[in-house]
C-alpha positions in Angstrom: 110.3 124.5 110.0 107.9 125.8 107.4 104.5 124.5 106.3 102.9 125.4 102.7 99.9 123.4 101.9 98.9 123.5 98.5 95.9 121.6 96.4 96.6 120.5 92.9 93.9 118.4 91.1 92.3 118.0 94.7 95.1 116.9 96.3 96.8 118.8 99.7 100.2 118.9 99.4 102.2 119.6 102.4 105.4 121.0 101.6 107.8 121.2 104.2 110.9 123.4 104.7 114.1 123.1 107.1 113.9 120.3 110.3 110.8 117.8 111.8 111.9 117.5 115.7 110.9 117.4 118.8 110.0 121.6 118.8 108.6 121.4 115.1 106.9 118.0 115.0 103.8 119.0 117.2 103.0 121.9 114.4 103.1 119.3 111.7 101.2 117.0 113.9 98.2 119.7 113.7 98.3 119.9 109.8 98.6 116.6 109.1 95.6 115.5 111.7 93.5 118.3 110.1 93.4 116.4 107.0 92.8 113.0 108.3 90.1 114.7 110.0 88.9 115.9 106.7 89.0 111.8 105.7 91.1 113.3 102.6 91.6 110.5 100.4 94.8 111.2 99.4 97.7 113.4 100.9 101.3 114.0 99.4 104.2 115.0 102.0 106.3 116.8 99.7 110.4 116.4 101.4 112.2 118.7 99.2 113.1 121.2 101.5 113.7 118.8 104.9 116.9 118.7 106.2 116.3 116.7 109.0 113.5 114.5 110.9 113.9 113.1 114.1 112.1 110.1 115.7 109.2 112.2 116.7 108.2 113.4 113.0 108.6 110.0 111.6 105.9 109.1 114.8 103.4 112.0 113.7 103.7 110.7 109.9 102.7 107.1 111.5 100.4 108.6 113.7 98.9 110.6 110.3 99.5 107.0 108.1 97.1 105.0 110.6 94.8 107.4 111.0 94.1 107.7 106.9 94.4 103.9 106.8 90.7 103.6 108.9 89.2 105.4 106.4 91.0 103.6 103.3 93.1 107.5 102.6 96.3 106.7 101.5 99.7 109.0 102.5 102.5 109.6 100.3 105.9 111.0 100.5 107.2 112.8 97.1 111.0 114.4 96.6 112.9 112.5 99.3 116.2 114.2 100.1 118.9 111.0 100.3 119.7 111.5 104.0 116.1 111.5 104.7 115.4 108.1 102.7 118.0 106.2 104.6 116.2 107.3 107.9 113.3 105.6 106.5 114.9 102.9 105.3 117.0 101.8 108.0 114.3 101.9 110.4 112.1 99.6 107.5 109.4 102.6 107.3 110.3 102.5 103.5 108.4 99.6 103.3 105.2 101.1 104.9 105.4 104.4 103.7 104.5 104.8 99.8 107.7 107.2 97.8 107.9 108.9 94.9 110.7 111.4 92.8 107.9 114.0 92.7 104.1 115.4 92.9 103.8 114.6 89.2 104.7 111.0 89.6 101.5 110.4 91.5 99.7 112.9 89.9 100.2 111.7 87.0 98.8 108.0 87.6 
């Protein structure tokens, strides 16, 4: 797995490359926390580039979610691969998690 973070009109994008499990999710975990701890008010998890996510990288993006939530930052997930939406939307997280086709969809609100 790969980790680019990039900021466009304030924002920190986190684009991610390749598989979220059990050996990569810890990594992300660190990233992600980093920017709740910065009480970012917004942060976009960009999934073009993820092949695969396992039970513990949907926990670290819940784990990230709540966290953002105490401080009224909001978490969103941009360019979800098909595979990768049905994961979230069997298990009802596509309910909880805000989606989008791309970074300029919310940008561009």
């Amino acid at each position: 797995m790969k980790i680019d973070i990039t900021i466009a009109e304030g924002v920190p994008i986190v684009a991610i490359s390749g598989e979220i499990d059990m050996s990569t999710s810890t990594l992300l975990r660190t990233h992600l926390l980093e920017l709740v701890g910065e009480k970012r008010p917004l942060v976009l998890i960009d999934f073009t580039y993820v092949s695969y996510i396992d039970s513990s990288g949907i926990a670290t993006f819940v784990e990230g979610l709540k966290g953002m939530m105490h401080y009224g930052g909001k978490l969103k997930f941009v360019a979800i691969p098909a595979n990768i939406a049905e994961i979230f939307s069997f298990s009802k997280l596509d309910k909880v998690f805000e989606m989008y086709g791309s970074v300029n969809d919310v940008l561009d609100r």
